[in-house]
C-alpha positions as CSV (number, residue, x, y, z in Angstrom):
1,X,11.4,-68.6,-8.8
2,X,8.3,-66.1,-10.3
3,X,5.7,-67.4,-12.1
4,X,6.9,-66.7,-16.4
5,X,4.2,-66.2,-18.7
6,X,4.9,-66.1,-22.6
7,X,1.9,-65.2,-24.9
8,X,2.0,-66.9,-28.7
9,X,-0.9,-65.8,-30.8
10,X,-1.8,-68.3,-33.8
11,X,-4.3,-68.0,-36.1
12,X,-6.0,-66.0,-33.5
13,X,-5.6,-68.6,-30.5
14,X,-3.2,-67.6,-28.0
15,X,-1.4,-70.0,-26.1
16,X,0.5,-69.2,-22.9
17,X,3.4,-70.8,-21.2
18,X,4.1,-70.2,-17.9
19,X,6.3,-71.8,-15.3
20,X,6.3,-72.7,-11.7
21,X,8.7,-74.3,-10.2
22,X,10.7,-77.1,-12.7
23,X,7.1,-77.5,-14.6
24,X,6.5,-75.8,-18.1
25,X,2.3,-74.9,-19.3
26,X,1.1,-74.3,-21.8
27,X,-2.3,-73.4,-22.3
28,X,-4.2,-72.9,-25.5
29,X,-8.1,-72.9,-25.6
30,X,-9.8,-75.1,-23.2
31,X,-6.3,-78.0,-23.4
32,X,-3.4,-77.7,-20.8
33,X,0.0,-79.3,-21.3
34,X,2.3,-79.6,-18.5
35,X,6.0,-80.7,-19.2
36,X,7.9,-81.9,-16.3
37,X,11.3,-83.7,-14.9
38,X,10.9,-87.3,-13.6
39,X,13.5,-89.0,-12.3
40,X,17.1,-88.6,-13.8
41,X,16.9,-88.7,-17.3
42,X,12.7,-88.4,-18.2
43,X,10.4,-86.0,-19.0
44,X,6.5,-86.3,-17.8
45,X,4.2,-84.9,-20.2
46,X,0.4,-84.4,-19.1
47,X,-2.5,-83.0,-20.9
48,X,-6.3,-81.9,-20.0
49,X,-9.3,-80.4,-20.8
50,X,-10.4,-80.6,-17.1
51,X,-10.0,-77.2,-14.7
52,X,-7.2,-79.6,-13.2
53,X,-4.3,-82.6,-13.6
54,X,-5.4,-85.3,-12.0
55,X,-3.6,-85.9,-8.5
56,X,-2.9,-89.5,-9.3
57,X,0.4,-90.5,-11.0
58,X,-1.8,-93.1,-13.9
59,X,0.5,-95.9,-14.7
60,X,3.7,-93.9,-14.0
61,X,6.2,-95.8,-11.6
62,X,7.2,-93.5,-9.0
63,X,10.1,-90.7,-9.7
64,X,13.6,-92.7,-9.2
C-alpha cells in the first residue's frame, strides 16, 4: 500500500497523518504518534519528540 498523508490545520499547527503499512502517524510540531496493531485484539500507541521510535519494544511482551 502508498504512503497516505492527511493535512489538519489547528490554530495554525498542522498535523499530518500518514500511513505505511498497518501503522497510522501523526505528526504535529516536533511530537510523533504512531498507532499500531499488536497481537489479536491490541493497539500499540508510541509517542516522541526524538527524529525516531525507539527500536526497542520498552516493557511490551512480544506480539501474540
Amino acid at each position: 500500500m502508498g504512503k497516505m498523508v492527511f493535512n489538519r490545520w489547528e490554530e495554525s499547527e498542522m498535523s499530518i497523518f500518514w500511513i505505511e503499512g498497518k501503522r497510522l502517524f501523526v505528526q504535529s510540531g516536533m511530537e510523533k504518534m504512531v498507532i499500531e496493531p499488536w497481537g489479536d485484539n491490541a493497539l500499540r500507541v508510541r509517542c516522541t519528540r526524538e527524529a525516531d521510535f525507539p527500536a526497542h519494544n520498552g516493557a511490551l511482551l512480544p506480539a501474540a
